[in-house]
C-alpha positions in Angstrom: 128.0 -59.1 30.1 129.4 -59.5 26.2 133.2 -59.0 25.9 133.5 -57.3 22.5 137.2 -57.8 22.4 137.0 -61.1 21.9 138.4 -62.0 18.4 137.8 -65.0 16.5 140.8 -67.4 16.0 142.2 -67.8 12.4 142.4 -71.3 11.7 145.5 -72.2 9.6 144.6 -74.0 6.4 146.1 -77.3 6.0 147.5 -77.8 2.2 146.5 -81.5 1.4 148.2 -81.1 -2.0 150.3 -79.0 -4.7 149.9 -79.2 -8.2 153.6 -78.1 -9.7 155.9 -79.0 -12.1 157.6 -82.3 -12.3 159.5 -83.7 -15.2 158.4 -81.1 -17.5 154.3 -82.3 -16.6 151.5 -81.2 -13.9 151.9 -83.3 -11.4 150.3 -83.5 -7.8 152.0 -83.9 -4.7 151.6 -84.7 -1.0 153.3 -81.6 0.6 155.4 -83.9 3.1 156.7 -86.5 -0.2 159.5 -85.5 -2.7 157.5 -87.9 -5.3 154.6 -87.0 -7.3 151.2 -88.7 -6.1 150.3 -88.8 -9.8 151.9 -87.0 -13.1 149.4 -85.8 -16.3 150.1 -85.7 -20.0 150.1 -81.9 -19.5 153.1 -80.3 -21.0 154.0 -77.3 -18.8 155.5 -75.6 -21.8 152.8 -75.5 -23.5 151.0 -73.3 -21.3 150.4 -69.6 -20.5 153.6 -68.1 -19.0 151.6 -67.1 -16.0 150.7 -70.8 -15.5 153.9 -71.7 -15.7 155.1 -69.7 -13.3 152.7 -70.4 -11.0 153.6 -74.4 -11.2 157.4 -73.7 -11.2 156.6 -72.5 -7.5 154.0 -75.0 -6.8 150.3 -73.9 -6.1 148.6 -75.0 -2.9 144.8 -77.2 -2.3 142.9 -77.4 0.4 140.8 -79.8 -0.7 139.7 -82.5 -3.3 137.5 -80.5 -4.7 139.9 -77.7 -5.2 141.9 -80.0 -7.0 139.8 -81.2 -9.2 139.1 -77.7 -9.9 142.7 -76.7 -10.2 143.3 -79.6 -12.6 140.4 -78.8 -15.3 142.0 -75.5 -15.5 145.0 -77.0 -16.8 142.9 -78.9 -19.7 142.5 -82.3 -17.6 
């Protein structure tokens, strides 16, 4: 007998880092430290305002690969 009611479980996504703001750079973070993991010669002013925005409130990865990702787009 198949029990279609059964519903798969959403498994909640586990940020590893966010790439925001920090002294006027991109920087990444570990969500659970107040310091940056590392800081880039990135000026955030000098960016689209839509990218600036986005780092002001600190954009989530998954993964490294997502980083690395997240990171070219910001010239690195």
């Amino acid at each position: 007998m198949k029990n279609t009611d059964v519903q798969p479980i959403d498994q909640p996504t586990q940020t590893a880092y966010i790439v925001k703001e920090y002294g006027g750079k991109v920087a990444v973070f570990n969500p659970d430290e107040p310091q940056p993991m590392a800081v880039y010669e990135v000026y955030v002013h000098l960016l689209p305002e839509n990218d600036i925005e986005l780092l002001r409130k600190g954009i989530p990865v998954d993964d490294d690969y997502t980083l690395l990702k997240t990171l070219e787009n910001f010239g690195l």
